[in-house]
N, C-alpha and C positions, 0 to 999 in steps of 0.2 A: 527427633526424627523429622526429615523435610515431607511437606505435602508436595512435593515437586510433580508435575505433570511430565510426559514425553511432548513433543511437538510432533512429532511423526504424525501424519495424517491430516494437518493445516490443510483446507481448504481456502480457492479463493473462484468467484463466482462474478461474473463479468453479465449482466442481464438475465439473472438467476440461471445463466451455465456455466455449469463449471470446467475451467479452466485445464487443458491436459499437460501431460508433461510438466507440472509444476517442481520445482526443486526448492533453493531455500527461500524463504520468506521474512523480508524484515516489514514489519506494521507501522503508521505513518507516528512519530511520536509525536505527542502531545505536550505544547509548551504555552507559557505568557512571558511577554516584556516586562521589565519590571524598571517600575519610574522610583526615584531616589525623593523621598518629601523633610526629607530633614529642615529644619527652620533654625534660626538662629539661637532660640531658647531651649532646643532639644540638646540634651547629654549624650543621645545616643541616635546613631541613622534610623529611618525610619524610612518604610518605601510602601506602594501597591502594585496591583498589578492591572496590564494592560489584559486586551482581549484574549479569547482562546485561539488558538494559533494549531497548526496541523503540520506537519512533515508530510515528505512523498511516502506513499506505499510502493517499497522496489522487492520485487521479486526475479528469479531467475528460471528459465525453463530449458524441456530439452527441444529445441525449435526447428519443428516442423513444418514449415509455409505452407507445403501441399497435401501432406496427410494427415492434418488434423484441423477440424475445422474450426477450434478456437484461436487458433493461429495464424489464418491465412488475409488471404483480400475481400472474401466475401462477405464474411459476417464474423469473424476472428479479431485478433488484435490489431494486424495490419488495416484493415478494416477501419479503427478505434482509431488508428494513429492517422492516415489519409482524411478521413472524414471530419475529425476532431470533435466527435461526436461528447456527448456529458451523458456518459453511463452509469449504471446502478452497481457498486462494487460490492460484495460480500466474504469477511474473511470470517472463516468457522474453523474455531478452534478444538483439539479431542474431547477438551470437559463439555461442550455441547454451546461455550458461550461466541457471540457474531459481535463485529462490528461491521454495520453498515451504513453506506457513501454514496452520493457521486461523485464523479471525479473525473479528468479526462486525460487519456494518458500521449504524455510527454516526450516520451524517449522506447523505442524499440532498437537497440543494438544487438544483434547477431553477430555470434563470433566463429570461426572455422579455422579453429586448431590446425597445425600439421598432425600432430597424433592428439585427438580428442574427439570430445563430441560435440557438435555443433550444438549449439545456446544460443540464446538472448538472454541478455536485462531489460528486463520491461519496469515503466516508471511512470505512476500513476498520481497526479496531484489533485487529491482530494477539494472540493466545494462546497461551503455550506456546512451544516451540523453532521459531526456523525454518531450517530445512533449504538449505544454498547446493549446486548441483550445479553442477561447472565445466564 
C-alpha cells in the first residue's frame, strides 16, 4: 500500500506571507553535473560530480494586480519583479515539511483568456542553500 500524500494545501510564502490565489506548484529541482574520469587503465567509466545546482520554483496563480495584496505593485509580486528585490521564499507542504530560499523572481506572465480566468506564471530563481525542514 502507497504512503502517498495529497498535495492539496501546498503553501508558498514570499517574506513569511503567504502568497493568495496560488494554483499548481512545481518545486525547484534538485541537480549536479556530472564530470566523466575514466583513465586509460579503467574497464569501466567512471565519473563525479559537480556542485549542487537548483531549478526555478514555477508556480501559477489566480492573478489579481489590485485585489490582492500579494500580487500587486506595492508589496506583492509585481513589486518582486520591478524591484528585483532577493526574497525569503517558503514552500510548505501537507506533511508539515518546508523548503526554504531566497531567490528572486524572474518572470511574471499574466494570461487573459477569451473564456477563462485570468493567471499568471510566476518564476522564481532560487540563491544560495536551500534549507529542507522535515
Amino acid at each position: 500500500m502507497s504512503n502517498a500524500i495529497s498535495s492539496q494545501g501546498t503553501t508558498i510564502k514570499r517574506n513569511s506571507v503567504l502568497i493568495g490565489e496560488l494554483r499548481d506548484v512545481t518545486p525547484p529541482a534538485l541537480t549536479r553535473n556530472t564530470f566523466e574520469t575514466t583513465t586509460q587503465n579503467d574497464g569501466e567509466d567512471s565519473y563525479i560530480v559537480g556542485i549542487r545546482r537548483k531549478g526555478d520554483l514555477t508556480f501559477n496563480i489566480n492573478y489579481l494586480p489590485s485585489g490582492d495584496a500579494t500580487h500587486g505593485n506595492v508589496s506583492g509580486l509585481l513589486k518582486a519583479y520591478t524591484s528585483g528585490s532577493k526574497d525569503l521564499y517558503e514552500i510548505a507542504y501537507p506533511d508539515g515539511s518546508k523548503w526554504l530560499f531566497s531567490g528572486f523572481l524572474t518572470s511574471l506572465a499574466p494570461k487573459s483568456p477569451v473564456d477563462g480566468v485570468q493567471s499568471a506564471d510566476v518564476t522564481i530563481k532560487p540563491t544560495n542553500a536551500m534549507i529542507f525542514t522535515p
